[in-house]
C-alpha positions as CSV (number, residue, x, y, z in Angstrom):
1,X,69.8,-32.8,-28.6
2,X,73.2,-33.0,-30.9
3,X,73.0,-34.8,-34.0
4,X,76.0,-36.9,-32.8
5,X,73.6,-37.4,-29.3
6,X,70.9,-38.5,-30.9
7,X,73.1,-40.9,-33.2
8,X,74.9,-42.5,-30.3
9,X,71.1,-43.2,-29.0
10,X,70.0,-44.2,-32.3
11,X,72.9,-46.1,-32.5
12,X,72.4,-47.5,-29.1
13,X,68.6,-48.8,-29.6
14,X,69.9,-50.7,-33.0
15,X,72.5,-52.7,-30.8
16,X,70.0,-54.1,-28.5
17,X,68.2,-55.7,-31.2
18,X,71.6,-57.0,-32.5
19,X,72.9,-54.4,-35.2
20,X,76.9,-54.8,-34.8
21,X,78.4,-51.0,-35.1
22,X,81.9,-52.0,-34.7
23,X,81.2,-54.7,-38.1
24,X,79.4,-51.9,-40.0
25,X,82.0,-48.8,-39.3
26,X,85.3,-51.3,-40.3
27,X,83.8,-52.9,-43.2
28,X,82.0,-49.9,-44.6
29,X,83.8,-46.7,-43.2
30,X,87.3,-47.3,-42.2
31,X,89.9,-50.6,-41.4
32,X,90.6,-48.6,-37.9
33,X,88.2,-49.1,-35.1
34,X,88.8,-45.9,-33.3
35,X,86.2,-46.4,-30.2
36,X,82.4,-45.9,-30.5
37,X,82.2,-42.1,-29.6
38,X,85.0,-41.3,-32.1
39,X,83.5,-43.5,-34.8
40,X,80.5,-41.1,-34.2
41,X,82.2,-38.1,-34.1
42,X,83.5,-38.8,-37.2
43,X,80.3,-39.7,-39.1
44,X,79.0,-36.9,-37.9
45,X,81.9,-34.4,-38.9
46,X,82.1,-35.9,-42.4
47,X,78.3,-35.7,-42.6
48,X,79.1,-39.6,-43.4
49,X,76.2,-40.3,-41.2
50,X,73.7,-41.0,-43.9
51,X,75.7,-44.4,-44.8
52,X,74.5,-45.2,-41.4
53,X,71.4,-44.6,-41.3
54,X,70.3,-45.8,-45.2
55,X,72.6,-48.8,-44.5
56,X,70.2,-52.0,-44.7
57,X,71.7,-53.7,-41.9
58,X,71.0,-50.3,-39.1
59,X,67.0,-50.6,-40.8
60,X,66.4,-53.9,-40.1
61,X,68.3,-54.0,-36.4
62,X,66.2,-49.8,-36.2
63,X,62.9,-51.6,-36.8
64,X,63.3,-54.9,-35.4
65,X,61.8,-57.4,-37.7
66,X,57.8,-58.0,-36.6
67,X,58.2,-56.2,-33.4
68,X,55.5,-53.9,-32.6
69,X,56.5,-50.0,-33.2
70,X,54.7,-47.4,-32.7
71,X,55.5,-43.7,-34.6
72,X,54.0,-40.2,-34.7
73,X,52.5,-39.6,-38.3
74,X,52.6,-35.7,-38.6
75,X,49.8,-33.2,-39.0
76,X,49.2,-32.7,-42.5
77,X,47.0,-30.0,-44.5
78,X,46.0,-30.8,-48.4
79,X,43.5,-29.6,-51.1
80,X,40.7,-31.9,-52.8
81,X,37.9,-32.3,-54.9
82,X,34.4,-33.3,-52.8
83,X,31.9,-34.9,-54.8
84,X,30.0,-31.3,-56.0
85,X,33.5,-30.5,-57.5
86,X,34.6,-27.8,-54.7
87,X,38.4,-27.6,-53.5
88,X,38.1,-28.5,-49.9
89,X,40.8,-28.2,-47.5
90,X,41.3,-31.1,-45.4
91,X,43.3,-30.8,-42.0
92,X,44.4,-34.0,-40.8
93,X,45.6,-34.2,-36.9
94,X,49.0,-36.3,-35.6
95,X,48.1,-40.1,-34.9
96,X,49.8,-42.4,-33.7
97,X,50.5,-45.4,-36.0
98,X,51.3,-49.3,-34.6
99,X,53.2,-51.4,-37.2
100,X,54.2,-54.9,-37.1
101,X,55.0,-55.7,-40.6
102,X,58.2,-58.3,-40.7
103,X,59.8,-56.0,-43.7
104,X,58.9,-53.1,-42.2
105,X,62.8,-51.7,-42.3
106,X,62.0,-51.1,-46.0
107,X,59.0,-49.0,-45.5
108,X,60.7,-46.5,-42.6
109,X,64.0,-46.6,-45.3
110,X,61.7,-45.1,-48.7
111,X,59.9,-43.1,-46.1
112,X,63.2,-41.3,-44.7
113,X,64.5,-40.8,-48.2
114,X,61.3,-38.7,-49.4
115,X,62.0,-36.4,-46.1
116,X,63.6,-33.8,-46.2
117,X,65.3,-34.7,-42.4
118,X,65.9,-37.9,-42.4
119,X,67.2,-37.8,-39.2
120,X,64.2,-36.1,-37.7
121,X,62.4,-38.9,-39.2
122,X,64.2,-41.1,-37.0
123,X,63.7,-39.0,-34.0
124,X,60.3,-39.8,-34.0
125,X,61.1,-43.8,-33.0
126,X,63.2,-42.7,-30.3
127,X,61.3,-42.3,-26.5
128,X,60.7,-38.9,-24.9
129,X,61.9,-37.7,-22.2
130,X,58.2,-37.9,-21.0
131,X,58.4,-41.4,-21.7
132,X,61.6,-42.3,-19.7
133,X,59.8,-39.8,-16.7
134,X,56.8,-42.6,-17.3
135,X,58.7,-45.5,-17.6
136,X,60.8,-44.2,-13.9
137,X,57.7,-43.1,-12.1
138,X,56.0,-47.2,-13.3
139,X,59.0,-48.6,-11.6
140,X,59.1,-46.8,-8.6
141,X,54.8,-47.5,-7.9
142,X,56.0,-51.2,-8.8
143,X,58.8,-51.3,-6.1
144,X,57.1,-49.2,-4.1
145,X,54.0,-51.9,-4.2
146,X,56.3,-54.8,-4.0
């Protein structure tokens, strides 16, 4: 997937829960509203994207205020100290993570700018294919039932 596809979907999931892209590109980008895909082209050319996606009012329309969320925490390896005072590696596996939080828009933003990708940060809130496939195969058993 493009970066300018998966911004357009990003995009896409912030406007259902009310973020206004038009408003945001005129006041913060440019005077001229040059249609949705062009806007996107051309944060995406001018690697202007980031005002996007650290702008407060995408974050808080991203994570919908104290709707539930769920998000892949990585797999992670680190050193420590056990209590006889040898370094032990520690593997931790991916888990899934479930967050409800009403400022939870300001967590996802101070976690994206210690990434190093903050758009494959964001990647992580967006569904999977395998999810859509789910999501298509649960409607057809419910119509199917009906």
């Amino acid at each position: 997937m493009t970066r300018t596809q998966t911004l357009l979907i990003l995009i896409s999931q912030a406007h259902t829960n009310g973020f206004d892209f038009r408003r945001w590109y005129v006041a913060n980008i440019s005077q001229e509203w040059p249609g949705n895909e062009e806007a996107v082209a051309l944060l995406n050319a001018q690697s202007r994207y980031y005002a996007l996606i650290f702008s407060h009012d995408f974050a808080r329309a991203f994570w919908k205020q104290g709707a539930q969320m769920n998000f892949i925490v990585p797999s992670a390896t680190y050193s420590r100290m056990n209590g006889k005072g040898e370094v032990v590696t520690i593997n931790r596996k991916p888990f899934t993570r479930r967050t409800i939080k009403a400022d939870v828009w300001k967590y996802h933003l101070r976690q994206m700018a210690i990434t190093d990708d903050p758009m494959r940060y964001l990647r992580r809130f967006l569904p999977t294919h395998e999810d859509l496939q789910n999501s298509q195969n649960d409607a057809e058993t419910l119509s199917a039932v009906s």
